[in-house]
N, C-alpha and C positions, 0 to 999 in steps of 0.2 A: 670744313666738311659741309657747314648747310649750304655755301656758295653752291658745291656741287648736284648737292640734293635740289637744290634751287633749279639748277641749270636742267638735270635731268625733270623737274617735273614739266618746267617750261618748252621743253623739247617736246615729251612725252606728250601735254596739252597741243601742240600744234601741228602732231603727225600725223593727224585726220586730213587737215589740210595742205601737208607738204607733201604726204601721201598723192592726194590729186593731181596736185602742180607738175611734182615730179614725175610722175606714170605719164602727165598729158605732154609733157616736155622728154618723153625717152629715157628718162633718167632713174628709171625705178630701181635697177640695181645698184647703183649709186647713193641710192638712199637706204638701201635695203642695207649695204657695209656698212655705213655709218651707224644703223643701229644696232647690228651685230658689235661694232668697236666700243660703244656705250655701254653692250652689256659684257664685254672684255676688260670693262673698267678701264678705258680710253679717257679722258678730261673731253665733258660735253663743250666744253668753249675750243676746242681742239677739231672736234668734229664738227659745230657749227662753221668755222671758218674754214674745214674744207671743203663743207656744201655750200662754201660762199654767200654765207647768208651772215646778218648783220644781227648780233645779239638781241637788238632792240625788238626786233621782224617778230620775234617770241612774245613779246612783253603783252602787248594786247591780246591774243587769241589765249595764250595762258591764264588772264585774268577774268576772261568770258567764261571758258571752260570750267576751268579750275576752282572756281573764285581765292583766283593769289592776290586778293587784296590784303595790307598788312594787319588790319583788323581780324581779317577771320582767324590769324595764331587767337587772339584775345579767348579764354573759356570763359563763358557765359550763359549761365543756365536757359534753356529757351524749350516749349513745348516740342514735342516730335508729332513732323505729320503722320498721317495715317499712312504713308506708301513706303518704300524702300528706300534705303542706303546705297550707295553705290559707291564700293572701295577699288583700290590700287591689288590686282591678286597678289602682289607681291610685297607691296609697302614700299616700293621703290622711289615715290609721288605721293604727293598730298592730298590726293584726288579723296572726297568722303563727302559726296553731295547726297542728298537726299530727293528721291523725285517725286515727284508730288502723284498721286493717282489719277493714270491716262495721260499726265506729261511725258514729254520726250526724255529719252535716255539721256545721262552726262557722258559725254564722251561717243554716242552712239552705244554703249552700253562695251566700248569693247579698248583695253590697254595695246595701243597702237604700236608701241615699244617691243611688247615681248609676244604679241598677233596671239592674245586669251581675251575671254570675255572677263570682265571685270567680276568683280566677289560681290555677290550681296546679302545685304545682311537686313533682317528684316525691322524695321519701325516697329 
């Protein structure tokens, strides 16, 4: 099961940018099933390989976005900035960044998966 939670956040982390790609390429509705079958409970590694994309193609913009580094599962007590949290509305993704005041949004501020603004919750 976290394979898959994996899978869904690192999709969900990069459909900002596939979003782009695919719109500037014709392919928007094409993308647009894919993440409708994600939220049918489809296997993300299913739908990545029918948008012919290569597992790994996630791995970097996931880690940017998201920070899917393996340290960040680690709890470890740390100060809270003064600005906002920025959650998953759903909990579907790991996404819980915090953005610093007058920094840019995580994710543009918005869950690309289910097209909601993200949940925030206040520092």
């Amino acid at each position: 099961m976290s394979d898959e939670r994996d899978g869904r956040r690192r999709l969900c982390a990069a459909l900002a940018w596939l979003r782009d790609e695919f719109e500037g390429e014709g392919r928007g509705a094409e993308l647009h099933a894919a993440t409708q079958a994600v939220l049918a409970e489809t296997p993300v590694r299913q739908v990545i390989a029918r948008l012919g994309l290569a597992e790994h193609e996630l791995d970097d913009e996931a880690a940017t976005v998201r920070g899917g580094e393996p340290w960040d599962m680690i709890p470890v007590p740390s100060p809270r900035s003064a600005g906002e949290i920025y959650r998953c509305p759903d909990g579907w993704c790991s996404l819980d960044r915090p953005r610093e005041p007058g920094g840019p949004l995580p994710s543009e501020g918005r869950c690309w998966l289910r097209d909601r603004p993200l949940r925030i919750v206040e520092a």
